[in-house]
N, C-alpha and C positions, 0 to 999 in steps of 0.2 A: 435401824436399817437391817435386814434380812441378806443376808448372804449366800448365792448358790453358788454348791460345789460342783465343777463338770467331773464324772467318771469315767472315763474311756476303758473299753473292756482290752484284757491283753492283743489281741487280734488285729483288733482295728488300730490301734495304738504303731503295733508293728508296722501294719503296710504301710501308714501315713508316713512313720519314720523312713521306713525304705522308701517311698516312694520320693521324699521329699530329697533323701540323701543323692536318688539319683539323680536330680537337676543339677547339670552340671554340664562342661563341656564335653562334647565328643570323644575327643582324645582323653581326657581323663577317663570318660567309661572306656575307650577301647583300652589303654593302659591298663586300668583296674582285673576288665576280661583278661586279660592275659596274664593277669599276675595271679589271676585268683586262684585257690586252688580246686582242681577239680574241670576248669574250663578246658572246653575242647580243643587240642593241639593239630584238628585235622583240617586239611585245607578245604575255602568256605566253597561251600557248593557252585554252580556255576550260575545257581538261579536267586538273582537280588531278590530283597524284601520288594523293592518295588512293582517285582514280575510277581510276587506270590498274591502282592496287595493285588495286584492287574488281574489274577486268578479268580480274583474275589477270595482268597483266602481270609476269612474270616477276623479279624482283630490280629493280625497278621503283626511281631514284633521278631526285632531278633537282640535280646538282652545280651545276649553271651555270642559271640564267633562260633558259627556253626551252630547254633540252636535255634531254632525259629520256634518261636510259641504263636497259638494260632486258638481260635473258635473251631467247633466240631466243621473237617475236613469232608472234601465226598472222596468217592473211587476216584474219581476223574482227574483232580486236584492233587491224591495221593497218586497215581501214577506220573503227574509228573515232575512232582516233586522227587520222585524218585528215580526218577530220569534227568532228572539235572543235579543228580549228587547225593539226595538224601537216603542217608542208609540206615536210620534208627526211625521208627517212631513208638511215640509214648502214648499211649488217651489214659486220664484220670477220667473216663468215663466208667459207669459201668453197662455191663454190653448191654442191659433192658431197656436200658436209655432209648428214646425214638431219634431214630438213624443212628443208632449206634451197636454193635457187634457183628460188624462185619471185616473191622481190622486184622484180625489174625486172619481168617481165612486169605484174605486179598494179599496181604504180607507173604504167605507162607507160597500163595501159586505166583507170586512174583519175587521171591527170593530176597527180600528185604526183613529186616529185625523189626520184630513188633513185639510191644511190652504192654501190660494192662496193669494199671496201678489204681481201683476201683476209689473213688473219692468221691460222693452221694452228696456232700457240703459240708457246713461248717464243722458236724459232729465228728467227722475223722479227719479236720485238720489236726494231726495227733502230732506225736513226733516222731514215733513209730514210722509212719506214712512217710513224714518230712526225710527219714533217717531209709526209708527204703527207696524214696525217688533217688536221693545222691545218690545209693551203691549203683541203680539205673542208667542214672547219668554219666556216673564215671566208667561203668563197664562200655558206654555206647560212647565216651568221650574220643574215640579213633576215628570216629564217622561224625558229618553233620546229622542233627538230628533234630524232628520235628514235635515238639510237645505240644498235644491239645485235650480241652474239653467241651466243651458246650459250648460256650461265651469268650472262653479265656479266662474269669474270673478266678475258676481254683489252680489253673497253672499259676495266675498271677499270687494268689496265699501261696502256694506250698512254695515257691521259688522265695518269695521274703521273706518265709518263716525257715526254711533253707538258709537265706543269706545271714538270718539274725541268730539262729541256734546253730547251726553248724559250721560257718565260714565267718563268726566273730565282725 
């Protein structure tokens, strides 16, 4: 009888683990957010997940108190998300992206924190990357803040690989 070995690459390994570790109750992930280190201390926007989902905000999640991760955002959407509290946001885009570099300019003549932390795919989920979104996060951890990219897919790695290298 012949025997196959499954190999899971590190990657995928990870998010399966994080994702699986997050099923769980509510209160245990609100508990956990708030214990974690690094999570936001600022109070949550005035605008539910469920108004952003009503946005059509794209894959619209809020993993942490005050951080909504989301799919590639418009103007429209980021105006009013930052009008209902949001004062950081993040794209793991890079600006050549279609529909994408227009965040600093829109940020800057509306007076909001905008950060660019270019992420192309898998080849610069690094830890470099991983290790410069948290300094990110924790400088904007005073403000709700809104991380996106494209899909959602590489906020969803760099935050597991985040949770599993950095926050143990």
């Amino acid at each position: 009888m012949m025997r196959t070995t499954l190999r899971l690459s590190p990657v995928p390994l990870v998010l399966l683990t994080c994702t699986l570790a997050a099923c769980g109750s509510e209160e245990k992930a609100d508990q956990a957010a708030s214990a974690a280190p690094g999570a936001s201390t600022a109070a949550r926007p005035s605008l539910s997940l469920e108004v952003a989902t009503g946005l059509g905000v794209m894959n619209a999640h809020e993993p942490l108190p005050g951080l909504l991760t989301a799919g590639q955002i418009t103007e429209e959407q980021m105006g009013v998300l930052a009008g209902a509290g949001y004062t950081h946001f993040i794209s793991l885009r890079l600006p050549d992206e279609e529909g994408a570099g227009w965040g600093e300019a829109w940020a800057a003549a509306h007076g909001a924190s905008f950060t660019r932390l270019p992420v192309s795919g898998t080849p610069d989920l690094t830890r470099d990357n991983v290790e410069a979104l948290d300094r990110i996060l924790d400088a904007a951890a005073a403000g709700a803040t809104v991380l996106y990219c494209g899909s959602s897919n590489r906020v969803g790695a760099m935050l597991a690989l985040r949770a599993a290298w950095l926050k143990g």
